[in-house]
C-alpha positions in Angstrom: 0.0 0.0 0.0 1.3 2.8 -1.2 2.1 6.2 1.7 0.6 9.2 0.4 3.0 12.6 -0.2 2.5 15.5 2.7 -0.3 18.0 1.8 0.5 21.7 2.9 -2.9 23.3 1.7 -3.3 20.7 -0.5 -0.3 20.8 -2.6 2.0 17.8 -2.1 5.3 18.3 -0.7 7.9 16.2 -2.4 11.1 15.2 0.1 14.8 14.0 -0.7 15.6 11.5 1.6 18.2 13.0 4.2 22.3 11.7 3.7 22.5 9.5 6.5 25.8 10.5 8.8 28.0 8.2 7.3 27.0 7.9 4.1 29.8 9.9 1.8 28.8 13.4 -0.2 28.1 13.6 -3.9 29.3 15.0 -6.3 26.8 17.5 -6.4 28.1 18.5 -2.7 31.3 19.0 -3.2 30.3 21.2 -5.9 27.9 23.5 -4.6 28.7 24.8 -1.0 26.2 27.4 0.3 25.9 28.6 -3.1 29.3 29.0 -3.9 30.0 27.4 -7.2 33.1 25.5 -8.7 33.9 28.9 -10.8 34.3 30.6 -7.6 37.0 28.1 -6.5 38.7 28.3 -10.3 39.4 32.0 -9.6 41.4 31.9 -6.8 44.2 31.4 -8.5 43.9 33.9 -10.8 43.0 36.2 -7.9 46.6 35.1 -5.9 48.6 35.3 -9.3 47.5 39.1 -9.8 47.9 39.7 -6.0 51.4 38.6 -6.4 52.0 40.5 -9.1 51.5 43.5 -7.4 53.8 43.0 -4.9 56.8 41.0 -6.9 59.9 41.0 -9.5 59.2 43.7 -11.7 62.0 46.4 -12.4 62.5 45.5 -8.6 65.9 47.8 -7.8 68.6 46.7 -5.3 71.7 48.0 -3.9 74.5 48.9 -7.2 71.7 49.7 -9.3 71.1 52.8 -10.9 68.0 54.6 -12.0 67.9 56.6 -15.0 65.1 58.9 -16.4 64.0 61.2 -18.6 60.9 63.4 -18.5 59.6 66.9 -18.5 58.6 69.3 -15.2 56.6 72.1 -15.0 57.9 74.4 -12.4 54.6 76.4 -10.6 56.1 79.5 -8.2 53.7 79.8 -5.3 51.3 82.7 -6.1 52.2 85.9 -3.9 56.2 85.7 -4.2 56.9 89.4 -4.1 54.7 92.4 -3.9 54.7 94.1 -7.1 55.7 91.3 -9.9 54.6 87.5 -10.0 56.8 84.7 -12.0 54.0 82.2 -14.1 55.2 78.5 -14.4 57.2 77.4 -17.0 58.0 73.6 -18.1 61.3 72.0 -19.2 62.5 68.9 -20.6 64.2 66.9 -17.5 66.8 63.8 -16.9 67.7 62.3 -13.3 69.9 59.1 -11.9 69.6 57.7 -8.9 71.9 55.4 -7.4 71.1 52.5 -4.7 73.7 52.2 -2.0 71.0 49.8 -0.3 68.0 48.2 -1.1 65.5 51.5 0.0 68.7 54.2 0.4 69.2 55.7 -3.2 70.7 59.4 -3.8 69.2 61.4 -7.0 70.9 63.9 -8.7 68.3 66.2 -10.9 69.3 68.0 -14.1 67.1 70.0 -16.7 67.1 71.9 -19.7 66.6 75.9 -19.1 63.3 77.0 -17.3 62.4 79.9 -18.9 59.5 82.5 -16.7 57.3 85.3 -17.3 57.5 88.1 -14.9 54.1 89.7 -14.7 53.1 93.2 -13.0 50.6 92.1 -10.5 49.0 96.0 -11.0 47.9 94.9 -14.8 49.0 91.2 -15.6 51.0 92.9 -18.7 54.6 90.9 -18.8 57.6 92.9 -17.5 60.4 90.5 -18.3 61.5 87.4 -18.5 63.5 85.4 -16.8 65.9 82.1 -17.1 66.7 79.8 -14.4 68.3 76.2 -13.9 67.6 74.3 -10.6 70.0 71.2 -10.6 69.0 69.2 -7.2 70.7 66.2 -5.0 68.5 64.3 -2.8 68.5 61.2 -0.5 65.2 59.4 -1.4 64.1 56.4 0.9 62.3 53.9 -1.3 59.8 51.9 0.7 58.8 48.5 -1.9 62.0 48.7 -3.9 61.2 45.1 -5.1 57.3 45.6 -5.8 55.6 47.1 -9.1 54.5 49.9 -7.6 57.1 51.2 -5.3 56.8 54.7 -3.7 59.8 56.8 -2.4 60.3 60.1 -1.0 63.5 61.8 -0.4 64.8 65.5 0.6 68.1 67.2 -0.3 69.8 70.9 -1.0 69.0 72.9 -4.8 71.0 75.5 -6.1 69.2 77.8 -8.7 71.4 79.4 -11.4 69.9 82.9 -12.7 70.9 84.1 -16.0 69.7 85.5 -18.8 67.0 88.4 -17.4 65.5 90.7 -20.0 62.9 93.0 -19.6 59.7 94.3 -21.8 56.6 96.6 -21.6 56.8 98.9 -18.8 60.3 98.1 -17.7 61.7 98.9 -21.5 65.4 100.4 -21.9 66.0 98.9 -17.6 69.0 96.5 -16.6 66.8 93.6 -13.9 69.4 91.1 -12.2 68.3 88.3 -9.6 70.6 86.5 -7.5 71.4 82.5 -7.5 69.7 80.8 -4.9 70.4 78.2 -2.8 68.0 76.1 -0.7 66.2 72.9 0.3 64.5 70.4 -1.4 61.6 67.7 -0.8 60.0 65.4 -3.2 57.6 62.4 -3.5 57.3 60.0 -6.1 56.2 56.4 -7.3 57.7 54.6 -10.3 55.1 52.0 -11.9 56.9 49.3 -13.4 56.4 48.0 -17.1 58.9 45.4 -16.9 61.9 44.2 -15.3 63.7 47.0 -16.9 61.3 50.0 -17.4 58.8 52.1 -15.7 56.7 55.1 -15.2 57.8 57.6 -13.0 55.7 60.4 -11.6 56.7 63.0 -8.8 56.2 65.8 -7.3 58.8 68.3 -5.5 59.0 71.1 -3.7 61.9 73.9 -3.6 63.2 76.2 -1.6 64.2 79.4 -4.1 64.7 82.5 -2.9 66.4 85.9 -5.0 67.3 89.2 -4.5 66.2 91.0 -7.5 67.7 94.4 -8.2 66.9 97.0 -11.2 69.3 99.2 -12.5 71.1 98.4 -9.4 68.6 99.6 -7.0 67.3 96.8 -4.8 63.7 95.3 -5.6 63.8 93.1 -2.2 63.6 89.0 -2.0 61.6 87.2 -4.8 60.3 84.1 -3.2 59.7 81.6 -5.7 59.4 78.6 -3.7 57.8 76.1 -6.5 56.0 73.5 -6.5 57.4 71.1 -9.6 55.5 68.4 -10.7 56.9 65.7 -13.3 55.8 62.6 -15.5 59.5 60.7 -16.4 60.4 57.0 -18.0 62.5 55.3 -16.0 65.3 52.9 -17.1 66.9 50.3 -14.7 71.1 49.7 -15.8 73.7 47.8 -13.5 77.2 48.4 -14.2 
């Protein structure tokens, strides 16, 4: 005699018989745990692999390697450097090696080609003269995952600021302006992204210290403080000699 099925309300209720305690799982079990399919588990490894990725081999730099790169800057003076004139921002083409005495512990040395300003009369915004400088720089940076893809560094150091080349226009016509070299401190951050074991993307950003005594015709103008902000986008090449 056959048992009927459970009615709730009349509709029959259809049971699996339960897995006794020691009967082993199906395949269907193993599969399918709380909802997490068999994909799930196939992507962990892809998950680890790119994890590691992040955080191994590439363009890794060690002690007796150098850095070398070659970018541009643009150099951005801070806004209310002297009372009657403003300097704009100017960009230059830029090239910089660092050298690893240790794992993290690298010191930079920072060249460019000419930067090359606008003096601007803060009365009228009409251009005054112009104004050529060169800013060669020597930090200690302290890079903190030298053997990651990604490794972020910061460093500080001393700038000296060569001055050459004033001319004047407009309003100062027919005068004789002269600023003084400059010598100061230096701070930067920065990140290279590697490309491969050899290449990479640099960014950074610095800060200078740049401060000149400008004179016209001799007469004293007072102290231009420039103290820029210098933001850069470089390629960086990994050598060992």
């Amino acid at each position: 005699m056959k048992q009927k099925s459970p009615e709730i309300s009349g509709v029959p209720v259809n049971r699996k018989p339960r897995t006794l305690l020691g009967e082993p799982p199906t395949w269907e079990a193993y599969r399918r745990i709380d909802g997490v399919n068999m994909k799930t588990f196939k992507s962990i490894p892809m998950i680890v692999a790119a994890a590691l990725a992040l955080t191994s081999g590439a363009a890794q730099a060690a002690s007796g390697d150098w850095l070398i790169r070659a970018g541009a800057h643009n150099v951005d003076p801070k806004s209310n450097n002297h009372p009657v004139v403003t300097a704009d921002d100017a960009p230059s083409f830029t090239i910089s090696g660092s050298y690893f005495f240790t794992d993290h512990i690298a010191v930079e040395v920072l060249g460019a080609y000419p930067f090359t300003h606008d003096v601007l009369l803060k009365a009228d915004g009409s251009k005054a003269a112009e104004i050529t400088q060169l800013p060669p720089t020597v930090s200690v940076q302290y890079h903190f995952a030298p053997d990651a893809s990604i490794r972020p560094y910061v460093g500080a150091g001393l700038n000296y600021t060569f001055f050459y080349d004033e001319k004047t226009t407009g309003a100062l016509t027919g005068t004789k302006l002269s600023l003084d070299n400059s010598f100061g401190i230096a701070a930067e951050v920065g990140v290279d992204i590697a490309l491969n074991d050899d290449w990479a993307v640099n960014l950074n950003a610095r800060w200078i210290d740049i401060d000149s005594d400008a004179r016209l015709d001799g007469a004293d103008l007072g102290t231009v403080e420039i103290d820029p902000m210098v933001y850069g986008v470089m390629v960086t090449r990994k050598l060992r000699f």
